[in-house]
TORFI-992833 format. One record per atom (N, C-alpha, C): x, y, z; residue in one letter. Coordinates in steps of 0.2 Angstrom, whole numbers, padded with zeros to 4 digits, always signed. Example, Ala and Ser with C-alpha at 12.3 -4.5 7.8 and 13.67 -1.06 7.14 Angstrom:
BEGIN
+0066-0028+0039A
+0062-0022+0039A
+0066-0016+0039A
+0064-0011+0035S
+0068-0005+0036S
+0064+0000+0039S
***
This chain:
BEGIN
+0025+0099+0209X
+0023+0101+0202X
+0017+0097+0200X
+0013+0102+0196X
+0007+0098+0193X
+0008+0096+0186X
+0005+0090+0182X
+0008+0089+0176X
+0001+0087+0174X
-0001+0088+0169X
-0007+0086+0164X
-0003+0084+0159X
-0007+0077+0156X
-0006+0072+0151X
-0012+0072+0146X
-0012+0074+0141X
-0018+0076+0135X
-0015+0067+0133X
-0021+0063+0131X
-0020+0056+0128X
-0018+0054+0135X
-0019+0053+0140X
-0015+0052+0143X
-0017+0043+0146X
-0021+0041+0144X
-0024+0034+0143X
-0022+0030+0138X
-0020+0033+0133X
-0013+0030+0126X
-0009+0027+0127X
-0006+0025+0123X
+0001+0019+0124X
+0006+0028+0128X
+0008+0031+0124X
+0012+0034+0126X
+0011+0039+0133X
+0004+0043+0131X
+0005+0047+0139X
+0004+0041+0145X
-0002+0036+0145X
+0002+0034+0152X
+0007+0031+0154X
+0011+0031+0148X
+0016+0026+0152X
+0020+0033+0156X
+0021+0038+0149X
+0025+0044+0151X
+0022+0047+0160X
+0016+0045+0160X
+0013+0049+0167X
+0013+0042+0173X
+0015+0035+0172X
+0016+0030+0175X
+0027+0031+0179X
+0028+0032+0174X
+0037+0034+0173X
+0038+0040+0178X
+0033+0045+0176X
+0035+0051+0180X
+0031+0049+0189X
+0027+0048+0187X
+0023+0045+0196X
+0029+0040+0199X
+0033+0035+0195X
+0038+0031+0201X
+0044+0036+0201X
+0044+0041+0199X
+0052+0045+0201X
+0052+0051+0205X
+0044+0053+0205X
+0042+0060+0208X
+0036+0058+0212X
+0032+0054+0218X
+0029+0052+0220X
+0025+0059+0222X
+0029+0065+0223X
+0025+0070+0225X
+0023+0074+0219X
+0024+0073+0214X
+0019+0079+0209X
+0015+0074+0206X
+0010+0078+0207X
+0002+0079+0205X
+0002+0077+0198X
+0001+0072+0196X
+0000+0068+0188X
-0008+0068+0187X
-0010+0073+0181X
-0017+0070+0180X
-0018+0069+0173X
-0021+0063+0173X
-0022+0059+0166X
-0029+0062+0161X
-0028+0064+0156X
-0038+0066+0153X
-0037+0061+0146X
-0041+0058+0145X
-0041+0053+0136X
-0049+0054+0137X
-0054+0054+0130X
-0057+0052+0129X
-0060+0042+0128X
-0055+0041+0127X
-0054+0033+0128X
-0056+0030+0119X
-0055+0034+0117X
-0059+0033+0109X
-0055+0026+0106X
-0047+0024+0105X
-0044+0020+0105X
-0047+0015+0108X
-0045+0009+0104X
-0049+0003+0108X
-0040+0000+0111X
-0043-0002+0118X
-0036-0006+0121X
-0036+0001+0127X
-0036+0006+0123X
-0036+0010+0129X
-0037+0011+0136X
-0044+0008+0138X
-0046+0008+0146X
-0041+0002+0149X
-0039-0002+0144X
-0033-0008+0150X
-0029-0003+0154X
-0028+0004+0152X
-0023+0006+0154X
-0024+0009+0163X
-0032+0009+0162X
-0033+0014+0169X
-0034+0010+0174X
-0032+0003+0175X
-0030+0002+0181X
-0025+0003+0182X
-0017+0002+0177X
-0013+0004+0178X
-0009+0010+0181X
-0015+0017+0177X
-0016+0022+0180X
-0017+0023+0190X
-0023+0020+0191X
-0024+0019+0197X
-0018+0016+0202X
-0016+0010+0200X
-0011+0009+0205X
-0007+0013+0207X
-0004+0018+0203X
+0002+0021+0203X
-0002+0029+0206X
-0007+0030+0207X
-0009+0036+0211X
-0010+0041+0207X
-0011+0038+0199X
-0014+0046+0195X
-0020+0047+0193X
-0021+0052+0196X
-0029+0055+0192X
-0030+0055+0186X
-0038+0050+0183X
-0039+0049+0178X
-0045+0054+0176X
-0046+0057+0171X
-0052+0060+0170X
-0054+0059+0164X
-0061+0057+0162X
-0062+0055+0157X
-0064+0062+0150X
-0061+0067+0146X
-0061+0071+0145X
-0058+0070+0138X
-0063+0075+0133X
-0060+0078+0126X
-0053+0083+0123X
-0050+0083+0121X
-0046+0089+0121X
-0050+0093+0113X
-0054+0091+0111X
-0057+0092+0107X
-0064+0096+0109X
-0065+0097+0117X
-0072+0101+0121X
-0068+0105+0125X
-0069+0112+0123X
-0066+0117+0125X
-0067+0116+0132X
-0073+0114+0135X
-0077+0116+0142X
-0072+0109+0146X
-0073+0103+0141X
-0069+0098+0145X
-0063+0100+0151X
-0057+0104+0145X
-0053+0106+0150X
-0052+0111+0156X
-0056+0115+0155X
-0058+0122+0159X
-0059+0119+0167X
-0059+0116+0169X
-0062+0113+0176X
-0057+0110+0179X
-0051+0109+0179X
-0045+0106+0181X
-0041+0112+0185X
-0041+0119+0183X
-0038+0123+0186X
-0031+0125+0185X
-0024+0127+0189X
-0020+0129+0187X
-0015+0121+0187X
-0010+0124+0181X
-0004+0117+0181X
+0001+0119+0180X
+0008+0118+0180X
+0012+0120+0178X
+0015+0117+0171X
+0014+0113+0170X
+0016+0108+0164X
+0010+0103+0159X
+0012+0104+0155X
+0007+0099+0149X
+0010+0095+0144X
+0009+0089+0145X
+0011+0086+0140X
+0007+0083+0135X
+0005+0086+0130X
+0001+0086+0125X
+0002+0079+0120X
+0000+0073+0123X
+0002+0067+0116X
-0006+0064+0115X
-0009+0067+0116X
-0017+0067+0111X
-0017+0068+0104X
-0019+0064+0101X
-0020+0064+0094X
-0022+0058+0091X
-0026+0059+0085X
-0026+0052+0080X
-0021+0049+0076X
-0019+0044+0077X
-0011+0044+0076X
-0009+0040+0069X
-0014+0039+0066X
-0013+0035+0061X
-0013+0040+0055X
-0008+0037+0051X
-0004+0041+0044X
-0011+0041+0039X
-0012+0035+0041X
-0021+0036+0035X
-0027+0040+0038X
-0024+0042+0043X
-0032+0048+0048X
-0034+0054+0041X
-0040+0052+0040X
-0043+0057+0035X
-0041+0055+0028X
-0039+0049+0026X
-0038+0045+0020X
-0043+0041+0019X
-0042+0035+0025X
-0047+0033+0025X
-0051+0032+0030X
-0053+0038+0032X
-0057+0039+0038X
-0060+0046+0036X
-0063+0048+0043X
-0065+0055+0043X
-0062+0061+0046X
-0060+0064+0040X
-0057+0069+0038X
-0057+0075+0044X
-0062+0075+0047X
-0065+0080+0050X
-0064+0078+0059X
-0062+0071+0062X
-0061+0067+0067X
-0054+0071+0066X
-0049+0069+0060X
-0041+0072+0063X
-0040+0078+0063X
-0043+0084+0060X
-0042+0091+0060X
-0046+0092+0066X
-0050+0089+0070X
-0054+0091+0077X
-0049+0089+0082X
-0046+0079+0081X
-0042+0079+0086X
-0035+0082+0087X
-0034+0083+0078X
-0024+0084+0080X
-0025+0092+0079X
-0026+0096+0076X
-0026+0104+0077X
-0031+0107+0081X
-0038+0108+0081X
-0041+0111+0085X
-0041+0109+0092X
-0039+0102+0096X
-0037+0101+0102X
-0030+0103+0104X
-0026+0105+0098X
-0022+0106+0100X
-0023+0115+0102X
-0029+0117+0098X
-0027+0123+0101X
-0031+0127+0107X
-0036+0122+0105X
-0039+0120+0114X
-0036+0121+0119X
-0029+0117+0119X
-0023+0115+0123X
-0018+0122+0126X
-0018+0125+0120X
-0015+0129+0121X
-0017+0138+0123X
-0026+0136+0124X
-0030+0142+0127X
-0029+0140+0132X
-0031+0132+0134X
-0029+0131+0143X
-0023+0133+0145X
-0016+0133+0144X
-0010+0133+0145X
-0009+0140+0147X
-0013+0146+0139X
-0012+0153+0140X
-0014+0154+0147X
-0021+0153+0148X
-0025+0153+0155X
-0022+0155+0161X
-0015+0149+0162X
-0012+0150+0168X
-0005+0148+0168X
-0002+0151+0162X
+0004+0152+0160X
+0009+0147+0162X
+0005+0140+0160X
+0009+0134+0160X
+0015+0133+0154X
+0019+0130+0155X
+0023+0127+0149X
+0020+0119+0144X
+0023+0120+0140X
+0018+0114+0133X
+0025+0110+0132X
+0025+0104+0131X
+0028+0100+0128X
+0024+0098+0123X
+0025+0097+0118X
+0021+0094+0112X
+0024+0089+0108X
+0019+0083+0111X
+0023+0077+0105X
+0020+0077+0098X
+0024+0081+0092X
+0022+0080+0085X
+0027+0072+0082X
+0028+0076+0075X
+0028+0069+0074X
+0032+0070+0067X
+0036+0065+0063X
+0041+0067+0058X
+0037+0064+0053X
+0032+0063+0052X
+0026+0066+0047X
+0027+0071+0045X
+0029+0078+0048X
+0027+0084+0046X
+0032+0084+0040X
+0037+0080+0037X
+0041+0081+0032X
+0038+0078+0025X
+0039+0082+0019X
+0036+0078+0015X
+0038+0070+0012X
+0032+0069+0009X
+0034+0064+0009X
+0038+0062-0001X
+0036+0066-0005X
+0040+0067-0012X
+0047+0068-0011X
+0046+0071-0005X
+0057+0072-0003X
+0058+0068-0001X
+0057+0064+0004X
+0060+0060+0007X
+0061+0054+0001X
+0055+0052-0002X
+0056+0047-0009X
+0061+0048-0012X
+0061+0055-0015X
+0066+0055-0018X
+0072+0054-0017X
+0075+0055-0011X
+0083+0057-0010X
+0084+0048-0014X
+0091+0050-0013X
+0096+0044-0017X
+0097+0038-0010X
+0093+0032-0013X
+0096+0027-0009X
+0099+0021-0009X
+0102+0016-0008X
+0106+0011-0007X
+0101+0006-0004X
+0099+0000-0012X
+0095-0006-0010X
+0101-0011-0007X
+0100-0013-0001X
+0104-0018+0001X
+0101-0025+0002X
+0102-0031+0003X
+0098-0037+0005X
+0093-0035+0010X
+0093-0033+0015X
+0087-0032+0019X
+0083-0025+0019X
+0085-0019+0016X
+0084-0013+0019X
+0086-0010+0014X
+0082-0003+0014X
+0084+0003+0009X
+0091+0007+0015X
+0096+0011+0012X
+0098+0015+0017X
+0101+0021+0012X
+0101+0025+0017X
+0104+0032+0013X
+0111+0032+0010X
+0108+0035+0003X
+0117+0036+0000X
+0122+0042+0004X
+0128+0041+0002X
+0132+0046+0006X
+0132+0053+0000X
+0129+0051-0006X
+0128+0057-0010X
+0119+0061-0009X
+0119+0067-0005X
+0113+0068-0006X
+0112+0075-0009X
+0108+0080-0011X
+0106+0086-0013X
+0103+0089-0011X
+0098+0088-0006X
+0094+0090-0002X
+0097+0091+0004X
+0094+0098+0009X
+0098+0098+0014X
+0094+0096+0021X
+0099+0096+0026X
+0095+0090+0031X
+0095+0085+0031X
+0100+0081+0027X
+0099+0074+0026X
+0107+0072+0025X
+0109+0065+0028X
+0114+0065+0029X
+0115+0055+0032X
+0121+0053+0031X
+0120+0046+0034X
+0118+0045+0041X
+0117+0050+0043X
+0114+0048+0051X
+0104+0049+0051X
+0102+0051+0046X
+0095+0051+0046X
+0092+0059+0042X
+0087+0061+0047X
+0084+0066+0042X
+0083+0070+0048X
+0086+0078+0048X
+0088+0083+0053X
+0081+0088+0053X
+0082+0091+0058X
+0076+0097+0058X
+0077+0103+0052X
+0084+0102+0048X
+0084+0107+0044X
+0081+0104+0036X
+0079+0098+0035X
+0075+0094+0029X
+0070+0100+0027X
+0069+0102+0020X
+0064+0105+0019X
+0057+0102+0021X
+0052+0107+0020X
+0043+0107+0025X
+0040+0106+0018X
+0044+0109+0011X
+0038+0110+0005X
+0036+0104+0004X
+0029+0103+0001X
+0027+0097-0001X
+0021+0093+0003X
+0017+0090-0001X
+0010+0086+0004X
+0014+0079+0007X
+0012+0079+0013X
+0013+0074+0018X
+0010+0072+0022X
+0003+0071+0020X
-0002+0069+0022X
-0009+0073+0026X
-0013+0072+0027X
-0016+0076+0031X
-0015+0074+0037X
-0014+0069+0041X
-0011+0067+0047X
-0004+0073+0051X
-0001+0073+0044X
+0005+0075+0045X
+0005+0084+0047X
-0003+0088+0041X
-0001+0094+0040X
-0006+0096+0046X
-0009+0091+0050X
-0013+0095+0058X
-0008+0092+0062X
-0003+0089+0061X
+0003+0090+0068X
+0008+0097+0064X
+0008+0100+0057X
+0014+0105+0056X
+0009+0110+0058X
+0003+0110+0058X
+0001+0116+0058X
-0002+0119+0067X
-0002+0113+0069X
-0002+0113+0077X
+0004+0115+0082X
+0012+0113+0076X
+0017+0117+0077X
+0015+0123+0076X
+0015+0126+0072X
+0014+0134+0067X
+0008+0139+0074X
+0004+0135+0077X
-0001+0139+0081X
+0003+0140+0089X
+0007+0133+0089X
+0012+0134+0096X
+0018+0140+0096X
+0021+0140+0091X
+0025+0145+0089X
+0022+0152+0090X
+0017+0153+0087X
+0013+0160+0088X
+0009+0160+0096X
+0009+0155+0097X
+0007+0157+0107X
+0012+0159+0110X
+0017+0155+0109X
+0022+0157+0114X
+0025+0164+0114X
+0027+0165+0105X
+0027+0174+0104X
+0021+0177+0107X
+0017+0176+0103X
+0010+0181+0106X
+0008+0181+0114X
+0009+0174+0118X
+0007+0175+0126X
+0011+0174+0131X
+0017+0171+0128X
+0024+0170+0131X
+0023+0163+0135X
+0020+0158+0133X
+0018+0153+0135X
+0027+0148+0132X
+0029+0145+0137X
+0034+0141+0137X
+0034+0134+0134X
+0037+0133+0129X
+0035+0127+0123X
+0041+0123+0122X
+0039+0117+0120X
+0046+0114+0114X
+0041+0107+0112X
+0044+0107+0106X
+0040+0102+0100X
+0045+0097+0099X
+0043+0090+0101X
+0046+0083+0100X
+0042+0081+0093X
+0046+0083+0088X
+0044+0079+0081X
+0048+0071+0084X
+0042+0067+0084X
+0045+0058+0085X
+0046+0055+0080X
+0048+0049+0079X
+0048+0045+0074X
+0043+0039+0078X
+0045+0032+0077X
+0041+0025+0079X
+0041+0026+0088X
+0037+0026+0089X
+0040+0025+0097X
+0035+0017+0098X
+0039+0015+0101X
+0037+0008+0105X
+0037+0003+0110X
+0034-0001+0114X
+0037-0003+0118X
+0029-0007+0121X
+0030-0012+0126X
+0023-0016+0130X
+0019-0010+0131X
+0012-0014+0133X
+0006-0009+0132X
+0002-0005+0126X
+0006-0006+0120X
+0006-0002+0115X
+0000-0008+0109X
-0006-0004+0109X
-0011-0007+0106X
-0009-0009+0098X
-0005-0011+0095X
-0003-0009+0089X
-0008-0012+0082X
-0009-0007+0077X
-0010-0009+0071X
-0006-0008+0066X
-0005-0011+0057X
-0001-0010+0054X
+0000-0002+0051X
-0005+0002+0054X
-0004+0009+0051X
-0002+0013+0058X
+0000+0010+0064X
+0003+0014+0069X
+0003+0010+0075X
+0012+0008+0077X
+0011+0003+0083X
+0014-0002+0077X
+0018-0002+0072X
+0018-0007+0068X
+0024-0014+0071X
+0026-0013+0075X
+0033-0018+0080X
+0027-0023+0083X
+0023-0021+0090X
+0020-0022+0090X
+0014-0028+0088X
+0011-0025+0082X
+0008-0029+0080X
+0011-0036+0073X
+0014-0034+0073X
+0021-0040+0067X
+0022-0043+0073X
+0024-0041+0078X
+0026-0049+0083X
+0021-0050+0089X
+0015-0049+0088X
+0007-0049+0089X
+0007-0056+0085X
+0008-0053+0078X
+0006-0059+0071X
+0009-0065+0073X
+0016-0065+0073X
+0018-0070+0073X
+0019-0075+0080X
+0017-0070+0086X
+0017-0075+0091X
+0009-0081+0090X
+0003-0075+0088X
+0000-0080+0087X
-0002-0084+0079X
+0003-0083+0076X
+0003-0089+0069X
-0002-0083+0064X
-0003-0078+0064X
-0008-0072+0061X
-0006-0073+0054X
-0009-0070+0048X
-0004-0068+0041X
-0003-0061+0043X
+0003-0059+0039X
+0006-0053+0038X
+0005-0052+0030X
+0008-0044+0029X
+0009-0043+0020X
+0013-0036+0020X
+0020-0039+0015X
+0024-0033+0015X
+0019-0029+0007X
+0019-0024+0009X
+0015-0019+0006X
+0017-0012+0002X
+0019-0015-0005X
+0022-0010-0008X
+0029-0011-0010X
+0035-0005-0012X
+0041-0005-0014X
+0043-0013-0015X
+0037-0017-0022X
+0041-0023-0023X
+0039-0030-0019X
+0036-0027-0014X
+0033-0035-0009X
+0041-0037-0006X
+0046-0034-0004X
+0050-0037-0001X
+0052-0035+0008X
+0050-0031+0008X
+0048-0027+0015X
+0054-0023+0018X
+0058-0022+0014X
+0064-0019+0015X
+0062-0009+0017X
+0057-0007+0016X
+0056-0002+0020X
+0060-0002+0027X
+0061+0003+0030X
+0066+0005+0035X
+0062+0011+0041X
+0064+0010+0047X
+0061+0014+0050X
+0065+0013+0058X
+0067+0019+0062X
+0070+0021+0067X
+0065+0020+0073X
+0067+0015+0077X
+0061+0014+0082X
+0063+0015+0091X
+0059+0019+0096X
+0060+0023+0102X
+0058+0020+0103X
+0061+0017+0111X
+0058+0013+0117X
+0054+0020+0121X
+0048+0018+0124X
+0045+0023+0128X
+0050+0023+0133X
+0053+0019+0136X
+0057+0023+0141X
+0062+0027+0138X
+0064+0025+0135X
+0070+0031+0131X
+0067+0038+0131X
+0060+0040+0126X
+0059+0045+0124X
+0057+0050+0133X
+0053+0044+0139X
+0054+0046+0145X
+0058+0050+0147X
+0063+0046+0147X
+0073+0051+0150X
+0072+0059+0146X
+0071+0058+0139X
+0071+0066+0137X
+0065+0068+0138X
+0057+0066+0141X
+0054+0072+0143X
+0056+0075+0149X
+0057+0069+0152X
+0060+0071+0160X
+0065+0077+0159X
+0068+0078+0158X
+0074+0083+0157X
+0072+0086+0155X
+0067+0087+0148X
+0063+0094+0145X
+0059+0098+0151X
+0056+0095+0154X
+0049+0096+0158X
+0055+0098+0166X
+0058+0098+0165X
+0065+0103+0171X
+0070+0107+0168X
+0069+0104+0163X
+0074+0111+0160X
+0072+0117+0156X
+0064+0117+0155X
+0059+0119+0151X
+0061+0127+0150X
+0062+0130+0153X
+0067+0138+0154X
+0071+0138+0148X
+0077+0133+0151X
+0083+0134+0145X
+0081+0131+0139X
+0079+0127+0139X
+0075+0124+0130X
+0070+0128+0129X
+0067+0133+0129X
+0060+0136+0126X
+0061+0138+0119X
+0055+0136+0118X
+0055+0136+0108X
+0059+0133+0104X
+0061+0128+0109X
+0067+0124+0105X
+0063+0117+0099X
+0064+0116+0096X
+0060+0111+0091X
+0065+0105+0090X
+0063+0097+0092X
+0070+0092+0090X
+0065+0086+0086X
+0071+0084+0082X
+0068+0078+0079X
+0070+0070+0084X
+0067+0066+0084X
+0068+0063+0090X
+0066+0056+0089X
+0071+0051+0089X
+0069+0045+0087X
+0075+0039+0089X
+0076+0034+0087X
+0080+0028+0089X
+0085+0031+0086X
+0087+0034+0080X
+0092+0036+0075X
+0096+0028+0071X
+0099+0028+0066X
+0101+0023+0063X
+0103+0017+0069X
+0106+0020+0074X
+0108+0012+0078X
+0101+0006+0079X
+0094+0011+0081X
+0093+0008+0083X
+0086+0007+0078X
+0087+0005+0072X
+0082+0006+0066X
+0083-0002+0064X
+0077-0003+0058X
+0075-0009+0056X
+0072-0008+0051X
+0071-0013+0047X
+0068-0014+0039X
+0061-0019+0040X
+0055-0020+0036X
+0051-0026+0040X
+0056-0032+0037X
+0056-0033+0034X
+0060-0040+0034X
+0066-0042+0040X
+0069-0038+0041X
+0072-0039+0046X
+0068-0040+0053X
+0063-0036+0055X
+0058-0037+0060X
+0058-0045+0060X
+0053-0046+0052X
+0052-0055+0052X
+0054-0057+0055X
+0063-0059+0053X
+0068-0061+0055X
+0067-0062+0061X
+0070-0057+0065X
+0069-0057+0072X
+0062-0057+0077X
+0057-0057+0074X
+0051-0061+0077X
+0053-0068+0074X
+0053-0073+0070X
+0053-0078+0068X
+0059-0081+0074X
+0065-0075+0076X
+0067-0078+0081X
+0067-0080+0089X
+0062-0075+0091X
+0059-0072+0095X
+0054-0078+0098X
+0049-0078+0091X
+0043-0083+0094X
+0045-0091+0092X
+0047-0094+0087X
+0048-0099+0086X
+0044-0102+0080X
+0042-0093+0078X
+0034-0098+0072X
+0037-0094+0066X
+0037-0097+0061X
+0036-0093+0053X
+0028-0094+0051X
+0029-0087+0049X
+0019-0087+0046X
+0022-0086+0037X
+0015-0083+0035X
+0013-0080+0029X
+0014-0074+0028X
+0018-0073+0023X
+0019-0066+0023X
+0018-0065+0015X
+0012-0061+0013X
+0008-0061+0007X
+0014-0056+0004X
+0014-0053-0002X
+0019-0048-0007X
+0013-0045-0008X
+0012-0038-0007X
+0008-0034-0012X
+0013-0028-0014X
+0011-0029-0021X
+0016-0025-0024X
+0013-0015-0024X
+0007-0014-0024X
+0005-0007-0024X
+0005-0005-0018X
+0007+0004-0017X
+0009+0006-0011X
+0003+0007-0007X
+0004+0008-0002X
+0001+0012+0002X
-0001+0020+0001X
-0006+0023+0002X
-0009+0030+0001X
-0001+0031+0008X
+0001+0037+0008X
+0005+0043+0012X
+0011+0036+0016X
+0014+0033+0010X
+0018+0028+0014X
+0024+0031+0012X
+0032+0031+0015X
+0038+0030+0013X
+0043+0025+0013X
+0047+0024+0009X
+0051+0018+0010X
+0057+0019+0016X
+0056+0026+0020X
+0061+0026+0023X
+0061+0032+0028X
+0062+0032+0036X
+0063+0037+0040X
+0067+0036+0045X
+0074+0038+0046X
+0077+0036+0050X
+0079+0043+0055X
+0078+0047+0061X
+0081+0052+0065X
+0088+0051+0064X
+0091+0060+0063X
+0094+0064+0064X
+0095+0064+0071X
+0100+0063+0078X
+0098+0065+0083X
+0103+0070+0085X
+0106+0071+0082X
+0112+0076+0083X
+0110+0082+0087X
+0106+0086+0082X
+0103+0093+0087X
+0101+0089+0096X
+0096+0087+0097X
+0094+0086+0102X
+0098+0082+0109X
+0102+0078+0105X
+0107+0074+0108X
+0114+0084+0110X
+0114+0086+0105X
+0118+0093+0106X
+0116+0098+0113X
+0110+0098+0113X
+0104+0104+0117X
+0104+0100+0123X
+0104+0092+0123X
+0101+0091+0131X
+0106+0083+0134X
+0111+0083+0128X
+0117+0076+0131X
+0110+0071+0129X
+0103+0070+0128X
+0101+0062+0126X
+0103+0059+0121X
+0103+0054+0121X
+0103+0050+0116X
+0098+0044+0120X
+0095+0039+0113X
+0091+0031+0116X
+0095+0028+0117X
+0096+0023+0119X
+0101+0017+0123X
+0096+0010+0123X
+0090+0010+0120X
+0087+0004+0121X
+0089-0002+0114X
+0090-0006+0112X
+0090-0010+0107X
+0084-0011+0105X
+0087-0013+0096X
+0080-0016+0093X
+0079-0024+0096X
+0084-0027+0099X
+0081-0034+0101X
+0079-0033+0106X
+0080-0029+0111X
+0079-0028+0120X
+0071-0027+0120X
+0070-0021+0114X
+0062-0018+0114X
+0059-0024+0113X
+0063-0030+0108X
+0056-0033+0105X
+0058-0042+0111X
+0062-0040+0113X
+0060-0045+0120X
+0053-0043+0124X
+0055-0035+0127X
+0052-0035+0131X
+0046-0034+0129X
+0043-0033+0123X
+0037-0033+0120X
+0035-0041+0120X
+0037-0047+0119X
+0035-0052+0118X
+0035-0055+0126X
+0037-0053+0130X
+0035-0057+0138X
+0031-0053+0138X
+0028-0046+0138X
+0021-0043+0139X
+0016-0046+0136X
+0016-0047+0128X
+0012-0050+0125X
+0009-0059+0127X
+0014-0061+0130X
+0015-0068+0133X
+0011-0068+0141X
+0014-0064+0144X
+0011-0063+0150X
+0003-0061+0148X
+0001-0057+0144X
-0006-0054+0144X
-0009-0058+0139X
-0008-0064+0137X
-0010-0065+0132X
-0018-0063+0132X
-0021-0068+0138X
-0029-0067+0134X
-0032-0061+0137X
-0028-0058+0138X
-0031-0048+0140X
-0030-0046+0132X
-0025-0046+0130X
-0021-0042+0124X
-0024-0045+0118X
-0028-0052+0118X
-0028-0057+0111X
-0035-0052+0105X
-0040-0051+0110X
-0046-0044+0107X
-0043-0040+0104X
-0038-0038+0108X
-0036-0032+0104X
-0031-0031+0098X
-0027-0035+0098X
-0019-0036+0094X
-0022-0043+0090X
-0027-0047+0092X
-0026-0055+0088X
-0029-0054+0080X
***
């Protein structure tokens, strides 16, 4: 089997093109990033060891991809990934990398009648609905009421049937709309699809800043004595969010990407789900436990441009459709995040410090 990795120099595509090289030694992995991300090139040695071709390429240069030739699989986790992409940035960089790369992608795929995995993202949901639903302030964390009026939502998180009306960032609406062009390929060319809406995914390797990669870069801070600042809903840091080990989210590409037949056009929302979620103040905690350092952690009380107090996956459907579930913990991730961080310090300190 051949398999193309879009982003594939990323925290996520190479780990995911590193995972599948140690369990399928025979199919052909090839890696394309433009390397725009900084931290990103640390990856391509690790690329190299394990026997995957790196190509330095745009999914934003139609011509880029044309040169490669026939694959049978793509995994598209290229993107600018941050929630403030075209907030506070250029507007124009996120609608080139996250929508028209993505259709890039899917003129190459037409081409040669590949199958598309596409990792979006549960941005695509608004963010006035999600504010709104009814929730329970507890000491550390917001969590959902067991009364709600919206549908798709439920004490176990927020399902693929939550409503779409509503703005949710620009970030968000070139991953919905990147869905919306996938949808109409696979009808129009018959091209074989499924859409991973993720929540946090995390784990070692992952360049992290406070607008994406947030685990990360919180126990970045405190191993090196850094300041922090809970930010918004009151300065107490009780926000809440559902965090994915890269190997977990692995298991289920692995199985999408061979069972790609029976799942076609299948769409999952895809995350840690409530077992495996955290609030930042809890984070603290458990970094303060982790490193042995208390910092500073500043209160600002005004929100964030396109922030919610709250995301936790739904995994019911997709746990239904293919038996996974995550099985990593929130302390196991943030172990193993801190002996990487430890281990690499003066590689990682440029980039995280």
């Amino acid at each position: 089997m051949k398999i193309i990795i879009t982003g594939g120099a990323g925290f996520v595509g190479s780990n995911l093109a590193i995972f599948l090289k140690r369990k399928y030694s025979d199919y052909e992995i090839i890696s394309i990033d433009n390397l725009k991300r900084r931290g990103s090139e640390l990856n391509l040695q690790r690329l190299r060891e394990y026997g995957i071709q790196f190509f330095h390429a745009d999914v934003r240069c139609k011509e880029d991809l044309m040169e490669f030739g026939k694959f049978d699989i793509m995994i598209d986790s290229a993107a600018e990934p941050s929630v403030l992409a075209g907030i506070n940035s250029s507007l124009e960089s996120v609608i080139n990398s996250n929508l028209m790369g993505t259709i890039n992608c899917l003129e190459w795929a037409k081409r040669y009648k590949a199958g598309i995995i596409f990792l979006s993202t549960s941005r695509v949901y608004p963010i006035q609905a999600i504010e709104n639903l009814n929730y329970i302030e507890t000491e550390t964390r917001f969590e959902l009421s067991s009364f709600q009026t919206v549908a798709g939502v439920s004490r176990l998180g927020i399902s693929e049937s939550f409503p779409l009306k509503g703005y949710r960032s620009i970030y968000g609406t070139t991953k919905l709309a990147s869905e919306i062009f996938i949808e109409e390929y696979k009808s129009l060319y018959g091209i074989k699809t499924i859409i991973n809406r993720c929540g946090v995914i995390t784990g070692p390797w992952q360049m992290g800043k406070i607008d994406q990669g947030f685990v990360v870069f919180w126990l970045a801070r405190h191993l090196w004595k850094q300041k922090l600042a809970y930010i918004g809903y009151g300065g107490l840091g009780k926000q809440t969010r559902d965090i994915l080990h890269i190997l977990d989210l692995f298991e289920l590409i692995d199985f999408q990407i061979h069972n790609i037949d029976s799942l076609n056009g299948e769409l999952f929302n895809v995350g840690g789900g409530v077992e495996i979620s955290i609030s930042l103040c809890e984070l603290t905690n458990l970094c303060r436990e982790i490193t042995g350092n208390t910092i500073e952690i500043e209160k600002i009380l005004k929100h964030r441009p396109a922030d919610v107090k709250y995301y936790i996956t739904d995994n019911s459907f997709v746990h239904a459709k293919t038996g996974w579930k995550p099985s990593i913990s929130v302390k196991q991730i943030l172990h193993e995040i801190f002996d990487w961080l430890v281990s690499n310090e003066n590689k990682l300190k440029p980039y995280l410090g």
